[in-house]
C-alpha positions as CSV (number, residue, x, y, z in Angstrom):
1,X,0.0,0.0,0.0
2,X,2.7,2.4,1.1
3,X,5.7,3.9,-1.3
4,X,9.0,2.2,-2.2
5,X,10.8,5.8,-1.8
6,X,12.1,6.7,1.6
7,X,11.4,10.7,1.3
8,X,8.0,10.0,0.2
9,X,7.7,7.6,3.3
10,X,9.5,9.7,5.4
11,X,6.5,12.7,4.9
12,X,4.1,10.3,4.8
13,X,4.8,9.1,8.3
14,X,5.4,12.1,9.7
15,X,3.1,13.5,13.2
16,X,-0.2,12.2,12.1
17,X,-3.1,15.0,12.4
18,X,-6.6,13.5,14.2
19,X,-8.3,16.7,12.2
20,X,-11.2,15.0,10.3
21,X,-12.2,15.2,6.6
22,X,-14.2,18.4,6.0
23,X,-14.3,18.4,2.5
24,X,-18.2,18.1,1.2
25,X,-18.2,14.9,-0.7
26,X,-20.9,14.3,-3.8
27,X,-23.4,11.9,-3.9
28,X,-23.1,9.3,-5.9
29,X,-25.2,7.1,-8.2
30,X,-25.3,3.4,-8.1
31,X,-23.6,2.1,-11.1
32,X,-20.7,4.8,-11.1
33,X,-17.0,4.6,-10.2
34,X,-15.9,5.7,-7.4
35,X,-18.0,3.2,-5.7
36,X,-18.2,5.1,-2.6
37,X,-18.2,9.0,-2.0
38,X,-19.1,9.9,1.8
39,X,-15.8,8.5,2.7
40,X,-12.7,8.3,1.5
41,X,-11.7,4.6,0.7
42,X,-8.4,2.7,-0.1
43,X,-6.8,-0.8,-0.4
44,X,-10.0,-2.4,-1.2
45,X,-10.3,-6.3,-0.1
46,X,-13.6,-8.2,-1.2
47,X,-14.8,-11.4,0.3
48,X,-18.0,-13.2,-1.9
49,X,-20.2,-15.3,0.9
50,X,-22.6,-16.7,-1.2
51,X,-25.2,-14.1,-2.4
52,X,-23.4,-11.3,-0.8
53,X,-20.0,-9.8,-1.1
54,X,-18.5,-7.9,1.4
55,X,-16.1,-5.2,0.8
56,X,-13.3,-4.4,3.6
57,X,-11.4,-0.7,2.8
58,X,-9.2,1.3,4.7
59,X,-10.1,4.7,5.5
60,X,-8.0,7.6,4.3
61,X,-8.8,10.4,6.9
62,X,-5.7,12.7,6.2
63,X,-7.1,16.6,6.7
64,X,-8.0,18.5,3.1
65,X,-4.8,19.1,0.8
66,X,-2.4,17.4,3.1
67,X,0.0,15.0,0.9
68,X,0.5,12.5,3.6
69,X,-1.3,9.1,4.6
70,X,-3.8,9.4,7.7
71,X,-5.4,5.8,8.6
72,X,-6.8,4.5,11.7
73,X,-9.9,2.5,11.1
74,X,-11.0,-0.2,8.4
75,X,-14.2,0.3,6.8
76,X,-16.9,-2.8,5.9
77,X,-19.2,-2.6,3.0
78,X,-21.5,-5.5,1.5
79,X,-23.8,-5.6,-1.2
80,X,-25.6,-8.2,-3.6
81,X,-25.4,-6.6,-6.7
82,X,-21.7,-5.2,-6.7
83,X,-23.8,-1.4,-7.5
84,X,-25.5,-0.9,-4.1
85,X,-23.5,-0.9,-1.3
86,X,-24.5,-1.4,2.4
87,X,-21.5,0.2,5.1
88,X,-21.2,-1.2,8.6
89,X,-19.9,-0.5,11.5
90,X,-16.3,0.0,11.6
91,X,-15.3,-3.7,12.3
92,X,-11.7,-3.4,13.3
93,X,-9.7,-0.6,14.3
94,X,-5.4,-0.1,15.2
95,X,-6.0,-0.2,18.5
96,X,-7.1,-4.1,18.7
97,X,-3.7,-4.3,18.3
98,X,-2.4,-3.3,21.5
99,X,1.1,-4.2,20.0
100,X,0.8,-1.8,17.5
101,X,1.1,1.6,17.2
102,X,-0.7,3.0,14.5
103,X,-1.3,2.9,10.4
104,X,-4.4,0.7,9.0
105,X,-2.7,-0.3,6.4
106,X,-3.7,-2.6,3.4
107,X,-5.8,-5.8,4.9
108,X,-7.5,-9.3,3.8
109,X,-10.7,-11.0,5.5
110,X,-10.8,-14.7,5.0
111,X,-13.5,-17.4,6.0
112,X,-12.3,-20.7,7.2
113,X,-14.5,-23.3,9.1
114,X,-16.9,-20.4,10.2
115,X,-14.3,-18.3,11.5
116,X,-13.1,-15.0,9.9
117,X,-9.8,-13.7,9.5
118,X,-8.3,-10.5,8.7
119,X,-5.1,-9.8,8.3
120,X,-3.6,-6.5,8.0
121,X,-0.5,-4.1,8.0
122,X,0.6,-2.0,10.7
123,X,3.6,-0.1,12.3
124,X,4.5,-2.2,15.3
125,X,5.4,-0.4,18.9
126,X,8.1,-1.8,19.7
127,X,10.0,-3.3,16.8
128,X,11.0,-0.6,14.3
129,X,9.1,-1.4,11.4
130,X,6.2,-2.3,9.9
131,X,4.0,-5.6,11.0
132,X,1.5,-7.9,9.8
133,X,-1.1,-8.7,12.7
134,X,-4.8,-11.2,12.5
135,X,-7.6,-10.4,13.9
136,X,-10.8,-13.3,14.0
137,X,-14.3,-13.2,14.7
138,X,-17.7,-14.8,14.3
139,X,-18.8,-12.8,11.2
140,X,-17.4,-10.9,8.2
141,X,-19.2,-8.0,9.9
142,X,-17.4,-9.0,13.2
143,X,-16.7,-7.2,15.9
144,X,-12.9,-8.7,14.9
145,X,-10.2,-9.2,18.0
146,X,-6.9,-9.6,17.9
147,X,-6.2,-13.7,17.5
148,X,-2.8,-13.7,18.6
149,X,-1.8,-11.0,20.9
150,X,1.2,-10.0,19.1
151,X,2.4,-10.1,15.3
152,X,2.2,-12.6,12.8
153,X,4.6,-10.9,10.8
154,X,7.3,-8.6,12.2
155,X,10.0,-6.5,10.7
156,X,13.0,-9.0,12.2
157,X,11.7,-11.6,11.1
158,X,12.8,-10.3,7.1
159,X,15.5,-9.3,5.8
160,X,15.4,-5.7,3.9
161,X,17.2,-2.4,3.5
162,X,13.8,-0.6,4.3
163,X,11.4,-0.7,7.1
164,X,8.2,-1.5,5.6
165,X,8.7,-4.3,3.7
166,X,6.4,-6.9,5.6
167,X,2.8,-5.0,4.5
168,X,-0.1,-5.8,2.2
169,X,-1.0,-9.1,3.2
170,X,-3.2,-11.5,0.6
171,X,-4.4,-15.1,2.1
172,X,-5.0,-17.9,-0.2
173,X,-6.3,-21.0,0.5
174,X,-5.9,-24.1,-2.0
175,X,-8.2,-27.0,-2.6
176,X,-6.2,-29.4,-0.8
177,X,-7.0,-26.9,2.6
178,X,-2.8,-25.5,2.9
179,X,-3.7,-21.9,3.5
180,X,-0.8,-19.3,2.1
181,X,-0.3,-16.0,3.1
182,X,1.6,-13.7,0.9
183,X,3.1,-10.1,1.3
184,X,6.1,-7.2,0.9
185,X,7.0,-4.3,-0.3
186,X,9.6,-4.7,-2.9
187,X,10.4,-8.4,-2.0
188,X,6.8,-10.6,-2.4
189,X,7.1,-13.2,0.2
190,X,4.6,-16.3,1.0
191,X,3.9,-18.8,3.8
192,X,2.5,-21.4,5.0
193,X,-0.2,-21.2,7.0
194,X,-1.0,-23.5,10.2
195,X,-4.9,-24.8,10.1
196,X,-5.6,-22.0,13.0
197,X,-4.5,-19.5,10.8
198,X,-3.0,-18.0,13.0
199,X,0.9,-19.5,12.8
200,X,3.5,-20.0,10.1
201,X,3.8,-23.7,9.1
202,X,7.3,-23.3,7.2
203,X,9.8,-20.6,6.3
204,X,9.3,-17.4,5.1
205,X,10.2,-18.1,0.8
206,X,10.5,-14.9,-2.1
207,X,9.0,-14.8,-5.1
208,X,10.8,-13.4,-8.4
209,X,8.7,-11.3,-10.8
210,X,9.7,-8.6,-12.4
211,X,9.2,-4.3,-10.8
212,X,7.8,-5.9,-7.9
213,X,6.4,-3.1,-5.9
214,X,4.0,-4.4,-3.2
215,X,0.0,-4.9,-3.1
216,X,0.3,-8.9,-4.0
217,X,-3.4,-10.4,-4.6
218,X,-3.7,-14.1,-5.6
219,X,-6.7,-15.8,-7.5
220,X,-7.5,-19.0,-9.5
221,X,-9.2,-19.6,-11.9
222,X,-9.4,-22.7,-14.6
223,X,-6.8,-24.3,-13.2
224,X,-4.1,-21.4,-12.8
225,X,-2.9,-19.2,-9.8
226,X,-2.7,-15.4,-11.1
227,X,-0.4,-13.6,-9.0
228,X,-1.1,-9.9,-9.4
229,X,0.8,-6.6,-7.4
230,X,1.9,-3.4,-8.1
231,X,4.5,-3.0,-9.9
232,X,6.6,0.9,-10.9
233,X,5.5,4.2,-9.6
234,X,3.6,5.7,-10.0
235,X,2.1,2.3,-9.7
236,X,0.4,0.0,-12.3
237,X,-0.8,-3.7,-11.6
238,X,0.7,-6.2,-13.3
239,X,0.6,-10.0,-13.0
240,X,2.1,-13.4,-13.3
241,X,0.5,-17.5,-14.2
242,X,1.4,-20.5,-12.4
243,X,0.1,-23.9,-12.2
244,X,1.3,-23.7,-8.2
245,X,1.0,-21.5,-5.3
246,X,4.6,-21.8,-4.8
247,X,5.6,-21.3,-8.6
248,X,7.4,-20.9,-11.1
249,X,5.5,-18.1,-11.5
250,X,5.4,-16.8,-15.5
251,X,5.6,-12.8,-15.6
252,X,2.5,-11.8,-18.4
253,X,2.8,-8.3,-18.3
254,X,0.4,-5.0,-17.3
255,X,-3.2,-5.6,-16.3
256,X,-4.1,-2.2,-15.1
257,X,-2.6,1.1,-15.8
258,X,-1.9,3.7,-13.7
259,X,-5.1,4.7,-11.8
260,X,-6.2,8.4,-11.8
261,X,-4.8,10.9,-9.5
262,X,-3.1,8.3,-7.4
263,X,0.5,7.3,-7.2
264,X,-0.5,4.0,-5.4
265,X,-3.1,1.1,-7.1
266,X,-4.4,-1.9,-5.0
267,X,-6.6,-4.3,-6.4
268,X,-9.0,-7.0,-5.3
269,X,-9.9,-9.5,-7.8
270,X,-12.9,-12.0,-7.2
271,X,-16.2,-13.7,-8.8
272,X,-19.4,-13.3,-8.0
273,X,-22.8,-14.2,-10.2
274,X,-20.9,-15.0,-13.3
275,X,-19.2,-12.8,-13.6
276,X,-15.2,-11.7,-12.7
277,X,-14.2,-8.2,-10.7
278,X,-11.7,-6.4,-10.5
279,X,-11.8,-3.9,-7.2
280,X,-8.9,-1.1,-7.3
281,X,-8.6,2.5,-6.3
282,X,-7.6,6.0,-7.5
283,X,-7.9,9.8,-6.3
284,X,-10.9,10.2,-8.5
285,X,-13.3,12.7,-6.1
286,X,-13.3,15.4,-8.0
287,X,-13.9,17.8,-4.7
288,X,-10.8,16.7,-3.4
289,X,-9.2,13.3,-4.5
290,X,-5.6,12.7,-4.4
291,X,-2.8,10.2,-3.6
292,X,-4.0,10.2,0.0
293,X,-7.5,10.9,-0.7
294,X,-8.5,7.3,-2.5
295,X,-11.6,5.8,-3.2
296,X,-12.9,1.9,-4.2
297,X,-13.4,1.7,-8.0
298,X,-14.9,-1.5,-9.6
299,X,-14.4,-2.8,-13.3
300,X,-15.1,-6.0,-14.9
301,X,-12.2,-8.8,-15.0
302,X,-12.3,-10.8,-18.7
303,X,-9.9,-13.7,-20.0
304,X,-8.6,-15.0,-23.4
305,X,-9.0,-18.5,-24.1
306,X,-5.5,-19.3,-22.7
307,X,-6.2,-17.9,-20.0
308,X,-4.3,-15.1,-20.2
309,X,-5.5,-11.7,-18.9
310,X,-7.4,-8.8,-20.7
311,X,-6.0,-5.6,-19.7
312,X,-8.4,-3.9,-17.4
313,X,-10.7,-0.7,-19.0
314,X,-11.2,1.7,-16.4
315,X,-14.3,3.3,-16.5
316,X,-16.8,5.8,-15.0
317,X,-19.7,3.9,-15.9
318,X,-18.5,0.9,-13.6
319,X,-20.2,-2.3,-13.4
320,X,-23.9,-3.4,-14.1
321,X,-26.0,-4.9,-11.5
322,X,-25.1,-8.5,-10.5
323,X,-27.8,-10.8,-11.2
């Protein structure tokens, strides 16, 4: 989620302000992109439970003109159609984690034998750094709570010449059960996951693809793993093919270009009703969007016959109504 450049870091994680958005945001109509216009939205993560999909943000709250990244909460959206959306509740904020300090980073929610998990990036309080923590609960709407008490994922645990290298955290879980849980910020990393999800089951492995940025997301479909993640900045997605979770992995080249008025791009990628999603963001409130001022955006997902990957078309128009 965050940048690769240090002096672009270093201002974005500067004192952060607690003065709230007061910029006037417009209303929007179903059907349209941004997705979501009372609130500022970033990093979407979308989880399909049957007829419903439920849509997990974070929550860009940095005061009006000021280039830096304010983020506290997650935000929880569902909806049947993919055009209405329902919020909830803020389900999880920072402070569950009382090891952490602060930053509600890119996050995942993930079902597993009625349990949900989220995991998400943070800045640790005590190990210099940034973390990967998991929070569980009952529902997708939770209220979640920390499952572990400290991090899953800490900062010494990697090896990297930055500090923020163990962020934007995807969970995968394969037909054979083995749950995988892949992150980074210029190195992609995966694990193993235990069956409580809540442990590693194995070491900590890399992943080569080309420009890798950060903002990993891994779906399957047909019979092959697509591994897609930001690649450049300002950032485009891009994405690679395997027959395996834990590769080769076979680099294919751009699948979504540079969203508007936003240096960062994070996708979601899922399918719902027939139909295939792809969930990203860019700084396209025209009263006030930026770089640190994102919201959700939804466009279709479409394959060749190989299997291969149509470039997404951004659009203003967005998606039609599931049905």
């Amino acid at each position: 989620m965050k940048l690769t450049f240090l002096p672009l870091l270093l201002a974005a994680t500067s004192a952060l302000a607690q003065t709230p958005i007061t910029t006037t945001l417009p209303t929007r109509q179903p059907g349209s992109n941004p997705i979501i216009l009372d609130k500022y939205t970033a990093d979407p993560a979308a989880l399909v439970q049957g007829n419903t999909v439920y849509l997990y943000t974070g929550h860009d709250e940095a005061p009006p003109r000021q280039e830096r990244y304010v983020m506290h909460e997650w935000l929880c959206y569902s909806s049947t159609d993919m055009v209405t959306w329902k919020e909830h509740p803020s389900p999880l904020n920072v402070k569950e984690f009382a090891w952490a300090k602060d930053d509600a980073w890119a996050s995942q929610v993930i079902e597993r034998n009625g349990k949900y998990y989220w995991y998400a990036a943070v800045e640790h309080g005590t190990i210099p750094g940034k973390a990967i923590g998991v929070a569980v609960a009952d529902s997708p709407l939770g209220p979640f709570k920390d499952a572990r008490g400290s991090a899953l994922i800490a900062n010494n645990m990697t090896e990297s010449k930055i500090s923020w290298d163990d962020i934007d955290p995807s969970v995968f879980i394969d037909k054979k059960g083995q749950a995988y849980l892949f992150w980074g910020n210029t190195v992609c990393r995966y694990a193993k996951l235990k069956p409580n999800m809540t442990e590693l089951d194995g070491p900590i492995q890399t992943i080569e693809v080309p420009q890798f940025t950060e903002a990993p997301w891994v779906h399957e479909h047909n019979g092959w793993y697509y591994l897609s993640y930001a690649t450049g900045f300002p950032e485009k997605i891009a994405y690679a093919m395997s027959r395996s979770l834990t590769g080769p992995w076979e680099y294919k080249g751009i699948l979504n270009e540079v969203a508007g008025n936003s240096n960062t791009n994070h996708q979601a990628i899922i399918d719902f009703k027939g139909k295939s999603y792809f969930i990203y963001h860019n700084g396209g409130i025209n009263t006030g969007g930026s770089s640190y001022h994102r919201s959700v955006c939804i466009d279709y997902l479409y394959y060749n016959k190989d299997g291969t990957l149509k470039r997404v078309q951004m659009t203003s128009e967005g998606v039609q109504p599931a049905k």
